[in-house]
Backbone as a ProteinNet text record, in pm:
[ID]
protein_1_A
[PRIMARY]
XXXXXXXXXXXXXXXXXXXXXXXXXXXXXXXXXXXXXXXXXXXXXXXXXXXXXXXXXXXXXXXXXXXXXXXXXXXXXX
[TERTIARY]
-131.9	-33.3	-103.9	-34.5	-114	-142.8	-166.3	-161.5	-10.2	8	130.6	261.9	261.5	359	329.1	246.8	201	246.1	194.7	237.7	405.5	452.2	619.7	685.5	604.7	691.7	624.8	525.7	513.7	574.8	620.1	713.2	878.6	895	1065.4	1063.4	910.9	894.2	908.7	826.3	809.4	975.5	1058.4	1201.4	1260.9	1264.7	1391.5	1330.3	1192.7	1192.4	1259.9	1190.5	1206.9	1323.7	1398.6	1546.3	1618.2	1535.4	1555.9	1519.7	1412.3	1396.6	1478.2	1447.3	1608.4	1732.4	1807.8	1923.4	1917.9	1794.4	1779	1822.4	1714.4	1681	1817.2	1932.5	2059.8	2122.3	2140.2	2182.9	2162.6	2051.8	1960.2	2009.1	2052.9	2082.1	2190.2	2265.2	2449.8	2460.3	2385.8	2414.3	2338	2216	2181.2	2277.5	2312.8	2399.1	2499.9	2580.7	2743.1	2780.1	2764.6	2838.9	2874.8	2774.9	2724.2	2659.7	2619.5	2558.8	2600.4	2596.1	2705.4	2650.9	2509.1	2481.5	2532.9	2566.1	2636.4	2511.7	2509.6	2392.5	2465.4	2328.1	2339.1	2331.9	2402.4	2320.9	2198.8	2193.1	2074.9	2031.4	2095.1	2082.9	2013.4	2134.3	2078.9	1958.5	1965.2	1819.6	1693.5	1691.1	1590.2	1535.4	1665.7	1677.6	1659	1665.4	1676.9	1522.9	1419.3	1302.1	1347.6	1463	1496.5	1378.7	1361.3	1289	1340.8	1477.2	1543	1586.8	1570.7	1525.3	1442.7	1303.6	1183.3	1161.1	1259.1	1270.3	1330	1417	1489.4	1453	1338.8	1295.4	1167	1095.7	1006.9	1105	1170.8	1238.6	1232.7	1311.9	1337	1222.9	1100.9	1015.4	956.3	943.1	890	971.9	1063.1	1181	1083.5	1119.1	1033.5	916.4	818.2	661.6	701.2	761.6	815.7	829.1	940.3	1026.5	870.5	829	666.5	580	564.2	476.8	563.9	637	745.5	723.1	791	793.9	627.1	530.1	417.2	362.2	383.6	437.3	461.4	557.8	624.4	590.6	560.7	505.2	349	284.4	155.4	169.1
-2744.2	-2638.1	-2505.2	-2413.4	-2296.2	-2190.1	-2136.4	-2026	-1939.1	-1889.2	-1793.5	-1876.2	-2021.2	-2137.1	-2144.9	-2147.1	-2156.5	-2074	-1931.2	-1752.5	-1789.2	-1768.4	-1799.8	-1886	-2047.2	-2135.8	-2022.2	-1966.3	-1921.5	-1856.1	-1732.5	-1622.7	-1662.9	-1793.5	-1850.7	-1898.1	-1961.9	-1974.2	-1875.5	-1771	-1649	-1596.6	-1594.1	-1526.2	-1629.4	-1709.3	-1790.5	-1858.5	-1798.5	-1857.1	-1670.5	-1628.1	-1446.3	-1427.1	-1449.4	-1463	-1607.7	-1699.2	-1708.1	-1725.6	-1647.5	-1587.6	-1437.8	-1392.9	-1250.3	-1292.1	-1435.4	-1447.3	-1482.7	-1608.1	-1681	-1517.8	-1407	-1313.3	-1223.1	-1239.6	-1187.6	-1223.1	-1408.7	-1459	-1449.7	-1458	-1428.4	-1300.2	-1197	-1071.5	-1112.5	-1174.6	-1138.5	-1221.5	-1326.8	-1437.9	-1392.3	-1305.3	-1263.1	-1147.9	-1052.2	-938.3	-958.1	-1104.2	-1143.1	-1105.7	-1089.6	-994.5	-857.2	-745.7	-636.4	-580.9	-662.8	-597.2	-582.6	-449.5	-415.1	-428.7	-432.4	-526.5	-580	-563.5	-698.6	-769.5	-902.3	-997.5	-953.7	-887.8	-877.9	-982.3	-1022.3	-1122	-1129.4	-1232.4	-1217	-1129.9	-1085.1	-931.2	-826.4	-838.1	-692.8	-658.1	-808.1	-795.7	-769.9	-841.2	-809.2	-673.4	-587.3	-448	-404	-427.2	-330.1	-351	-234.3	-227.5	-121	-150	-95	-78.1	-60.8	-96.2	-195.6	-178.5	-254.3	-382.5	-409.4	-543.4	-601.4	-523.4	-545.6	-621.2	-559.9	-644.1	-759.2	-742.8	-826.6	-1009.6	-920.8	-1039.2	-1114.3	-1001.4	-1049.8	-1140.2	-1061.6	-1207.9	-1274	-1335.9	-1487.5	-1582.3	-1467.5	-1538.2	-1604.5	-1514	-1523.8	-1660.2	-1638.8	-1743.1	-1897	-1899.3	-2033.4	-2020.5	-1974.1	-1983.7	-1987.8	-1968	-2021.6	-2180.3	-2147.8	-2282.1	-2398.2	-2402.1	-2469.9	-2510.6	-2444.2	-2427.4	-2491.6	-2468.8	-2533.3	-2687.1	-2757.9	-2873	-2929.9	-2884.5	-2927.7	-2941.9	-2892.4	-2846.8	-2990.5	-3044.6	-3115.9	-3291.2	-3272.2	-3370.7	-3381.3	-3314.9	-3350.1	-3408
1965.4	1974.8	1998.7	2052.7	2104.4	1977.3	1959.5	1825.2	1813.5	1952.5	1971.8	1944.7	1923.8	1866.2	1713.8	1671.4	1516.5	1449.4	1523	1468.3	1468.3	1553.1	1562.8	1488.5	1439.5	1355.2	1178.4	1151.8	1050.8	1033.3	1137.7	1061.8	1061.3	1113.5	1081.8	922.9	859.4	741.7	672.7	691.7	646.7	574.6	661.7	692.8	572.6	660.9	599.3	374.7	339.5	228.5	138.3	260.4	169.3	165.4	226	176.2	122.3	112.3	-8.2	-173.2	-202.3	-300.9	-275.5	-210.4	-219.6	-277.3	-242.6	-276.9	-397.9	-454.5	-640	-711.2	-638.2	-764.1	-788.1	-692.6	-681.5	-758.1	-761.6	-841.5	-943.7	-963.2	-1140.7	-1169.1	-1145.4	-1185.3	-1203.5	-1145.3	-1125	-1308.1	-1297.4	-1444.2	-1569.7	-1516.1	-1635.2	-1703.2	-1649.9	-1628.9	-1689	-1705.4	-1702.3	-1594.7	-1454.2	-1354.3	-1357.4	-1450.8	-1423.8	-1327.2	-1276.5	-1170.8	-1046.6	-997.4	-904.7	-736.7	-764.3	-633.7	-532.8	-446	-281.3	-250.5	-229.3	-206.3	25	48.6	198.1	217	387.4	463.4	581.8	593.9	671.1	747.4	821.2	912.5	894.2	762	718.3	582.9	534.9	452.1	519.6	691.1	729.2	773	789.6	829.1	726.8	580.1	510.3	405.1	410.8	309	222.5	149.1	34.1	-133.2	-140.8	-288.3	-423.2	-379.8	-506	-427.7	-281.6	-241.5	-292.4	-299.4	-258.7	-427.6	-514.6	-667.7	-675.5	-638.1	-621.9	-578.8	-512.7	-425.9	-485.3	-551.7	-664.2	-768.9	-830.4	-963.9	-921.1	-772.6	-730.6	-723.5	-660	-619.3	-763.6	-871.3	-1021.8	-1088.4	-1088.7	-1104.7	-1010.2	-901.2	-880.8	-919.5	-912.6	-976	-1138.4	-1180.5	-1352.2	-1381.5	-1221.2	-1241.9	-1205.4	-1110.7	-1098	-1183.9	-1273.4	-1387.5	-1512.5	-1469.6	-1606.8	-1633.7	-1456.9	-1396.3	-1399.8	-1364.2	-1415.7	-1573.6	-1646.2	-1793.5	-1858	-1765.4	-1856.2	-1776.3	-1669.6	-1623.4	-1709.8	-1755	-1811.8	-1902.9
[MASK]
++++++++++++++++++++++++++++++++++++++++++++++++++++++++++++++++++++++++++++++

């Protein structure tokens, strides 16, 4: 495969996991919260348009949230 095919299938990875850890860490707010949180979960579009900062958290929890969830699941398999 050429590199400029590799680069291109990585950043469809890239996209499509960062949103979704953007959406877990939405969710995780909306349930931790009780539905306090007044947040709109964007869609795709416009998450990619948008380098907000309170994305940019957002997107950490989720990601934290699976690397938990990982460690957990290994955890308990040992």
């Amino acid at each position: 495969m050429s590199i400029a095919f590799e680069i291109f299938i990585w950043l469809i990875i890239e996209t499509g996991l960062s949103f979704l850890f953007y959406s877990t860490g939405w969710l995780l707010l909306k349930v931790v919260t009780l539905g306090r949180y007044k947040g709109e979960l964007k869609d795709f579009a416009s998450y990619r348009a948008s380098k907000a900062r309170k994305v940019d958290l957002i997107f950490l929890l989720g990601f934290c949230f699976y690397v938990v969830l990982i460690i957990f699941m290994a955890y308990l398999s040992y």
